[in-house]
N, C-alpha and C positions, 0 to 999 in steps of 0.2 A: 750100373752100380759100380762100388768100387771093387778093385782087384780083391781078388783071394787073397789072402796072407798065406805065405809058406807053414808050413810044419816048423814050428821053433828051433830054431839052431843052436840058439845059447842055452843054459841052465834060466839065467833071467830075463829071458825074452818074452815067456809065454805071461810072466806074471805083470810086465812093466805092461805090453800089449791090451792087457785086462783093464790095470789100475787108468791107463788112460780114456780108454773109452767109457769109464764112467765118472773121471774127472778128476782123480783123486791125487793133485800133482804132486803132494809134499810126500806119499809113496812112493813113487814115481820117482821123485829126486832122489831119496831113500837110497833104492834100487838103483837106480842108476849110480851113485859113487859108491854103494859096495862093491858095483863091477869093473868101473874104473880100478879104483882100490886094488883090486885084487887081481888085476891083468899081470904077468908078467913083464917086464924090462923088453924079453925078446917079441912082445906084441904090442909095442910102441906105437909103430905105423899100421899097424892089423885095422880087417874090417870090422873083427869083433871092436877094436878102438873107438871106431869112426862110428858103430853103430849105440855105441854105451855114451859117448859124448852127444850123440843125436838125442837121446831118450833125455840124459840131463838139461841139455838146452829147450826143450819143449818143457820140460818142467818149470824149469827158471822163467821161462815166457811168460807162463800163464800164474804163477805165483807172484810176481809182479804187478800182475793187472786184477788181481782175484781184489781187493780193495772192491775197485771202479766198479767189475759183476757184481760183488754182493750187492751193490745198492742196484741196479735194476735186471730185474725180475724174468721181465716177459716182452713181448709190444717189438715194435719197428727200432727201437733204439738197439733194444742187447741186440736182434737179428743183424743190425749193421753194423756193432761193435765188432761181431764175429766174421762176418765179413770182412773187417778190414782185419781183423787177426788172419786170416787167410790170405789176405794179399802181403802181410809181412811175413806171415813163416815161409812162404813159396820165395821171397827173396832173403831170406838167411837161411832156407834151404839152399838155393843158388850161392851167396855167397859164401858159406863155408864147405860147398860141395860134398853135400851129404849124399847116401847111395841112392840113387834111383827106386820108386818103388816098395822102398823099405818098409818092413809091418810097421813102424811104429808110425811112417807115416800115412800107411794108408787108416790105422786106427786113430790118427789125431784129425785125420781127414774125413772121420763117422762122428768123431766128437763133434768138430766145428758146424758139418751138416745139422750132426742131432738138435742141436742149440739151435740153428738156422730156424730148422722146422716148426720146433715146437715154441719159438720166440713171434711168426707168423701166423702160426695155427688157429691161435683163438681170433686174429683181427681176418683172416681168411674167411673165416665160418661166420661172418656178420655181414650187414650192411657194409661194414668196415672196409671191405675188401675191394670197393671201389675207390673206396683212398690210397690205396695203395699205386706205386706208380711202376711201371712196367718193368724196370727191371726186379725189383722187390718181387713181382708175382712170377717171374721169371726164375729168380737166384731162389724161391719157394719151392716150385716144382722140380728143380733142378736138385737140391735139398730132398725133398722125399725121393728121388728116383735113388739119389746116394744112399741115403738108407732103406732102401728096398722097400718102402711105402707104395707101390706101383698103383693100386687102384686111385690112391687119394693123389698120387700125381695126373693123372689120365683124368681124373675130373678137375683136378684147378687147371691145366690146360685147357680141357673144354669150356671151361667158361672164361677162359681168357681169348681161348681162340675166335670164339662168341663178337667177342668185341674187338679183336685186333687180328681178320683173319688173312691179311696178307704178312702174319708178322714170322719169316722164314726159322727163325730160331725157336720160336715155339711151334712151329708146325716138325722141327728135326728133333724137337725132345717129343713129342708126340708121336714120330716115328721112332725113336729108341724104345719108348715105354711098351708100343704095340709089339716090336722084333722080344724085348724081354718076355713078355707074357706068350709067344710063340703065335701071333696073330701076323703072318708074314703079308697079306694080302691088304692090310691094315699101316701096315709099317710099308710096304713099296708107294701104297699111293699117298704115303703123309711125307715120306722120304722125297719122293719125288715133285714134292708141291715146294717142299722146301725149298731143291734146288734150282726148280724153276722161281721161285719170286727171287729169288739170290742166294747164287752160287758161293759165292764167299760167304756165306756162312759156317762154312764148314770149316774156315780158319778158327784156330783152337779147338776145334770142336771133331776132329778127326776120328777120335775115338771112339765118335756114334755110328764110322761105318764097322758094320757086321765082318766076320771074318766068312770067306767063302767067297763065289763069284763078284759080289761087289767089293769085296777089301781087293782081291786080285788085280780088277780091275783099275782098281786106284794107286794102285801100286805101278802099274803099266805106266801109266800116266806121270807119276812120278819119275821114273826113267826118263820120260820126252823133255822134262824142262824142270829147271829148280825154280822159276817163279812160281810163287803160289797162287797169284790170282789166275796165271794162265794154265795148271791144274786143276783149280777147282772149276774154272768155264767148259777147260777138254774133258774133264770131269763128267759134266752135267749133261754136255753135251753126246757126251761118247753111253751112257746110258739111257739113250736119246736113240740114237741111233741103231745100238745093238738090241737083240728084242730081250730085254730086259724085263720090263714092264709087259703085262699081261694085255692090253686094250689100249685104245687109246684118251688121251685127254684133253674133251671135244672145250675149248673156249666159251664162254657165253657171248653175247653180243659186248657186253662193254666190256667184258674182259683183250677181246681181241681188239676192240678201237685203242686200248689203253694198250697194248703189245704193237698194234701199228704206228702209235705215236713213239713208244719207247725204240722200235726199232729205227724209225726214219731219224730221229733225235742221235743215237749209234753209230747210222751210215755215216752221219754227214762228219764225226769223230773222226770215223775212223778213212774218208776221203781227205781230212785236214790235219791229220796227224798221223802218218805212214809209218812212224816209229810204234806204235800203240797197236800194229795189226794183229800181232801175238795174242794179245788180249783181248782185244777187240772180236776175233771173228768168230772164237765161238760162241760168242754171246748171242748174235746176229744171228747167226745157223741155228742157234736153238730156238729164237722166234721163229725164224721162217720154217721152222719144222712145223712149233703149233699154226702159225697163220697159213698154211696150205692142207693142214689136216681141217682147219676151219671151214676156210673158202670151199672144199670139198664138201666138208659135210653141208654147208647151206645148198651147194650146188652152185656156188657161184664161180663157176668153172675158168673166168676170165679170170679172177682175179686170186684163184688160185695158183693159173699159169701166168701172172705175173712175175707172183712169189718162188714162183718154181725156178723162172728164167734167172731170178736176182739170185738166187743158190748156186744155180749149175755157172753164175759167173764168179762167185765166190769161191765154192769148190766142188767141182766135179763131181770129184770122188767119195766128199759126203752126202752128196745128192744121189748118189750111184747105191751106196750102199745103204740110205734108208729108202727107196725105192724097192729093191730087193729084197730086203725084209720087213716094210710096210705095205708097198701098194701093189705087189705084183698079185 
């Protein structure tokens, strides 16, 4: 969900924070140049400044386009209207370097949710809902978790994950929903599905790791290299390794044919482009993690110690260390 809002620091912080998240911009503007108004000369540059010109400018925003809303109502149109109001306030957030975090914008960031949701809600709750096209049922659930809807989130993921169940981004808001509702065993094995169908998911999406052993973790990993896609594979791969994860997670038969094709497709990458090994290998170490925890579990012991040997020639020392805390 989103951040807490501070304890109000201005006199008119607590009320602009109110008028916004129920809509009410021409308050809002109001509000906001009384505060202007009435700032002293010597808080020109002040954050109180920069936060009374933030509150005005969301006002101005959305009093400009309140026209175009009145006329539609509800349905996939307003929900994508406010979506892209979302992708423009995050860049005049950016371009006039508003504060980080700010209430007013984490309140304009429950407004545009709320709108999301309830603009979805009814075509969700139909037949309808299979017209809808994945990101739409996506940018939904992601919408209720924002405003703290969590049940009705955890159900329109399950019936989206129904139909798109290798799809890693709703398998990680799936694992956020289950860490909020305190179902940790719920959230490791949805978390961990995520990052195995793909790692990179977690680009932009950083802030569904939990704070404790795994935010630490991720953070470690952030130290070893500023590329991101070679953090989120050391990532995925390094809670892989470490026992982490309670049990392990035995492949089905087509799931590992589909991991042995993905990984030979990889090797031969990363044998013709030596530049890309950064990237490349832990991706590779975390198939041949599950396809020997496989081959094992069938008993197909050959073909286990295949996998085994193409690891310990790749890296020793992650062969060393998930042996140690897997198989001994």
């Amino acid at each position: 969900m989103s951040e807490q809002t501070d304890i109000a620091t201005y006199p008119k912080e607590e009320a602009i924070v109110r008028e916004i998240k129920t809509g009410n911009f021409q308050q809002v503007e109001k509000l906001a140049e009384e505060w202007i108004q009435q700032l002293p000369i010597e808080k020109e540059n002040s954050e109180e400044k920069k936060l009374a010109e933030e509150a005005f400018y969301y006002a101005r925003f959305f009093l400009n386009r309140s026209e175009r809303l009145s006329m539609i109502h509800r349905g996939r149109e307003r929900a994508n209207l406010f979506r892209e109001y979302l992708r423009q306030l995050r860049e005049l957030r950016e371009e006039n370097n508003f504060i980080p975090h700010s209430p007013f914008w984490q309140a304009m960031k429950l407004y545009i949710y709320q709108n999301i949701a309830e603009s979805l809600s009814s075509v969700f709750s139909g037949q309808q809902a299979y017209n809808l096209d994945t990101e739409e049922q996506l940018i939904f659930a992601e919408s209720l978790i924002e405003i703290g809807s969590l049940k009705q989130a955890l159900d329109a993921l399950a019936f989206f994950i129904k139909m798109h169940p290798r799809n890693a981004r709703a398998r990680l808001l799936y694992a956020y929903v289950y860490f909020l509702l305190g179902n940790e065993k719920e959230f490791l094995k949805q978390f961990r599905e995520a990052l195995f169908l793909n790692p990179d998911v977690l680009d932009k999406n950083t802030h569904r790791i939990p704070e404790g052993t795994l935010r630490k973790l991720y953070d470690f990993v952030c130290e070893q290299t500023e590329n991101p896609r070679v953090r989120y594979r050391s990532y995925a791969l390094l809670l892989e390794v470490q026992k982490i994860y309670s049990d392990h997670r035995i492949l089905s038969k087509n799931e590992a044919l589909k991991v042995q094709t993905e990984f030979f497709r990889l090797y031969d990458e990363y044998k013709k482009q030596p530049e890309r090994e950064d990237e490349l290998l832990p991706r590779l170490l975390h198939f041949l993690i599950w396809l020997i925890l496989y081959f094992r579990g069938t008993k197909n012991f050959d073909k286990a110690e295949e996998f085994r040997l193409r690891m310990v020639d790749l890296d020793m020392h992650t062969w060393e260390t998930f042996y140690k805390n897997h198989l001994e």
